[in-house]
C-alpha positions as CSV (number, residue, x, y, z in Angstrom):
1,X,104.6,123.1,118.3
2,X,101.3,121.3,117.2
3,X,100.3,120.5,121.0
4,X,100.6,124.5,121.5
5,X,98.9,124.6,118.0
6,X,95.8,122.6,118.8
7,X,92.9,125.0,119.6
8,X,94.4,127.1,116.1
9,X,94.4,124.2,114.2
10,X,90.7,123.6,115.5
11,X,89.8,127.1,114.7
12,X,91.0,126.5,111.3
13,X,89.3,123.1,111.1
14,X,85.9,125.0,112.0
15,X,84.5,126.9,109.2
16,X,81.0,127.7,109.6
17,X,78.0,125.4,107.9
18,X,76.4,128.4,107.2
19,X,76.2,129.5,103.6
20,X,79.0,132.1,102.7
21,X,77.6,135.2,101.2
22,X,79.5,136.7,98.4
23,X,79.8,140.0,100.1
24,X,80.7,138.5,103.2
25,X,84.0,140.1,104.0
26,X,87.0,137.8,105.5
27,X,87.4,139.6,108.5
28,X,83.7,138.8,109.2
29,X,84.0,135.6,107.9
30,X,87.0,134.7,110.4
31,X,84.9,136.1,113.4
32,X,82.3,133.4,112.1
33,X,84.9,130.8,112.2
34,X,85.9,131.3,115.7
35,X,83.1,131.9,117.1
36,X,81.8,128.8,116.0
37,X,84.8,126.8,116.7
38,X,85.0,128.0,120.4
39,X,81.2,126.8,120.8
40,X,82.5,123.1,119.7
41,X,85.5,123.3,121.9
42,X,83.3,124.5,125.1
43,X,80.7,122.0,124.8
44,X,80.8,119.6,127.5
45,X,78.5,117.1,126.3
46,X,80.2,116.1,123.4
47,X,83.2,114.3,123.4
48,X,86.4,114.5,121.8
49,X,85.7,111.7,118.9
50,X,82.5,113.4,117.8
51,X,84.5,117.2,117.9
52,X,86.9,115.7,115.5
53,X,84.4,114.0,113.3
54,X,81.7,117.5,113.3
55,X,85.3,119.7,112.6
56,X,86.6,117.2,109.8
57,X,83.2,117.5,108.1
58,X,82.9,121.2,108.2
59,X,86.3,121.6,107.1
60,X,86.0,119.2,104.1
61,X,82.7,121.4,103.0
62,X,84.7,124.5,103.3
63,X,88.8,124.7,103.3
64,X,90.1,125.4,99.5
65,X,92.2,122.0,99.7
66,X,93.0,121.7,95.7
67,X,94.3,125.2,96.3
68,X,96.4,124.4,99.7
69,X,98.1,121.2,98.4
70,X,98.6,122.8,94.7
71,X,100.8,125.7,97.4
72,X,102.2,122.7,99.4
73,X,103.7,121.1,96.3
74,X,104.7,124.1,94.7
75,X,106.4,123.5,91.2
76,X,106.1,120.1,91.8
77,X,102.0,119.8,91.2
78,X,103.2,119.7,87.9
79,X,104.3,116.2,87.9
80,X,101.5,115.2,89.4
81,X,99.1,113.2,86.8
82,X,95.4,114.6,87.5
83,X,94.6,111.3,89.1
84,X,97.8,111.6,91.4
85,X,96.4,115.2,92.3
86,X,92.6,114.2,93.0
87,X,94.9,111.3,95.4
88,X,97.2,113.7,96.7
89,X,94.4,116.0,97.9
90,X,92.5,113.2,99.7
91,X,95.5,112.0,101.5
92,X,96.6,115.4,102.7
93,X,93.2,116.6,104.2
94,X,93.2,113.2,106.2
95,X,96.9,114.1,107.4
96,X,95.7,117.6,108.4
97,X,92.4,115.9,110.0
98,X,95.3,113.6,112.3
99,X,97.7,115.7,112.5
100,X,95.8,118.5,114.4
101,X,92.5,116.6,115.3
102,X,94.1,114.1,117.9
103,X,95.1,117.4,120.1
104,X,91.4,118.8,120.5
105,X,91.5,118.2,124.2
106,X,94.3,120.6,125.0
107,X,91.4,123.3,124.5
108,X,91.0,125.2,128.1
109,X,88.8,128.1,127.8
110,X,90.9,130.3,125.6
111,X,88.7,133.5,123.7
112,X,90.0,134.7,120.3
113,X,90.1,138.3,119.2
114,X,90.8,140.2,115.9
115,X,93.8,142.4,116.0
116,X,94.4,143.2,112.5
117,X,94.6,142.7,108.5
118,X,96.1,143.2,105.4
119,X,95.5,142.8,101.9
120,X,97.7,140.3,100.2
121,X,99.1,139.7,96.6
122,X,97.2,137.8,93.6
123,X,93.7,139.2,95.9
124,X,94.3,137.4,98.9
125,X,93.6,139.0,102.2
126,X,95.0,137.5,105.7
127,X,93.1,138.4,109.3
128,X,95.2,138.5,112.1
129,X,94.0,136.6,115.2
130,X,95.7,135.9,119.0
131,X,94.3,133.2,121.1
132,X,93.8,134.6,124.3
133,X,95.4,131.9,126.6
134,X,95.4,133.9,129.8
135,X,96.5,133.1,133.3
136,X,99.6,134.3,133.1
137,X,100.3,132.0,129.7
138,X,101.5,133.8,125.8
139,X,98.8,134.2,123.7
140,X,98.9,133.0,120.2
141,X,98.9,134.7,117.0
142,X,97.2,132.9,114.5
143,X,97.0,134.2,110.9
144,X,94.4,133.0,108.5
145,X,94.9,133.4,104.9
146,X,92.1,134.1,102.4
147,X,91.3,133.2,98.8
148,X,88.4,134.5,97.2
149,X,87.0,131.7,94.5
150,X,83.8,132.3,92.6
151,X,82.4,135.0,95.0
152,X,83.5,132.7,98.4
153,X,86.5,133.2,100.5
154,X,88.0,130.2,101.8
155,X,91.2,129.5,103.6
156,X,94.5,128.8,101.9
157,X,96.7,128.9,104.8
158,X,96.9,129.7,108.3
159,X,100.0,131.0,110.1
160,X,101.0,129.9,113.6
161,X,103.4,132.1,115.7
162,X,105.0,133.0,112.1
163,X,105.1,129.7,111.0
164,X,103.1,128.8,107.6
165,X,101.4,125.6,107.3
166,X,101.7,125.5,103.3
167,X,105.4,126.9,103.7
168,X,106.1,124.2,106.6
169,X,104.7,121.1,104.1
170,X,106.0,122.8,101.4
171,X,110.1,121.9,102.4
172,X,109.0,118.6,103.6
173,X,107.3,117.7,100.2
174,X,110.0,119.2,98.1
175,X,112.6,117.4,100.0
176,X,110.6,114.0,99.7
177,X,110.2,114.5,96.1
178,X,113.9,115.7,95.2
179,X,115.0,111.6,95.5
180,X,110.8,110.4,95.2
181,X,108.1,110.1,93.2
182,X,104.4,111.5,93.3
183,X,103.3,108.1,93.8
184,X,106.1,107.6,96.6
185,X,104.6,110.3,98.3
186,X,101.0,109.7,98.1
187,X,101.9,106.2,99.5
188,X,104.3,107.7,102.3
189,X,101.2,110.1,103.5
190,X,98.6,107.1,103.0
191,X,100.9,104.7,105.7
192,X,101.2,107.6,107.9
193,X,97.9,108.0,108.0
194,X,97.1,104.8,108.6
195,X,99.0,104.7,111.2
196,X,97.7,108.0,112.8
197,X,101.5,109.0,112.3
198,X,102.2,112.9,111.7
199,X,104.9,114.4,109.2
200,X,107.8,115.6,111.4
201,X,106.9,118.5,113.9
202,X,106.9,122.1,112.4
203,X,110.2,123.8,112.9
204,X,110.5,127.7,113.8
205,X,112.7,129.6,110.8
């Protein structure tokens, strides 16, 4: 699942460094984003190292993180001390960054197109993508999931072929803190990334 999730994750990882104009809708917002990401991915004289570093910026500058791990913890963000929480969130964007970064390769000339969205609950609003794979490969649906936070959309989530990354981290976190600790996690998600080892693979539902 995340080697047939790479060029999303990218797409995800490669919000624009333009400035985001409050009006700015998400749908046009998510064209940005792909549109820029697919320029990174097709550029042949930089190398995969520098992709990563250039996505991992941009997506530090512009991903809602306090608001994706406060959805990945759940109920439990509550037992987190505000310390533990500023930790937390630094740990988990550098899991995302491995996680997904380390595939950037398995790009090969797929297009992205816009099929559809949706207003969500609590304002949200979610764009519906499908990576364009073609010969003869399935394309991908990709979902992206929008928060609007002092006048700026941002990403909260993206969904995969129906599966959630905040839902996916979500059950692995509440499982890992049902017999754990906050700090037990933050230091479980510190080794793995220091080891450039990933969180068990997604799982479809």
């Amino acid at each position: 699942m995340i080697r047939r999730a790479a060029v999303a994750a990218a797409l995800f990882a490669s919000l624009s460094t333009a400035p985001v104009r409050a009006d700015e809708s998400p749908r046009a917002i998510v064209q940005q984003v792909t549109d820029q990401a697919l320029a990174v991915l097709a550029d042949k004289s930089t190398d995969a190292a520098e992709k990563r570093r250039r996505l991992e910026q941009i997506t530090y500058a512009h991903v809602d993180f306090e608001t994706l791990s406060r959805l990945v913890l759940g109920q439990n963000w509550n037992r987190f001390s505000d310390a533990q929480k500023q930790a937390f969130v630094e740990e988990f964007k550098r899991h995302l960054s491995m996680t997904y970064g380390r595939n950037i390769e398995s790009y090969h000339n797929e297009k992205v197109a816009i099929v559809g969205e949706r207003d969500e609950p609590r304002g949200d609003h979610t764009v519906q993508t499908k990576i364009l794979r073609g010969g003869g490969a399935d394309d991908i649906a990709v979902d992206y999931r929008l928060r609007q936070t002092n006048g700026r959309w941002q990403i909260i989530d993206f969904v995969i072929e129906n599966i959630s990354l905040v839902a996916n981290f979500r059950s692995q976190f509440q499982e890992m803190l049902a017999s754990g600790t906050p700090d037990g996690l933050i230091k479980t998600l510190h080794e793995r990334n220091e080891r450039g080892e990933p969180l068990k693979a997604p799982k479809a539902s």
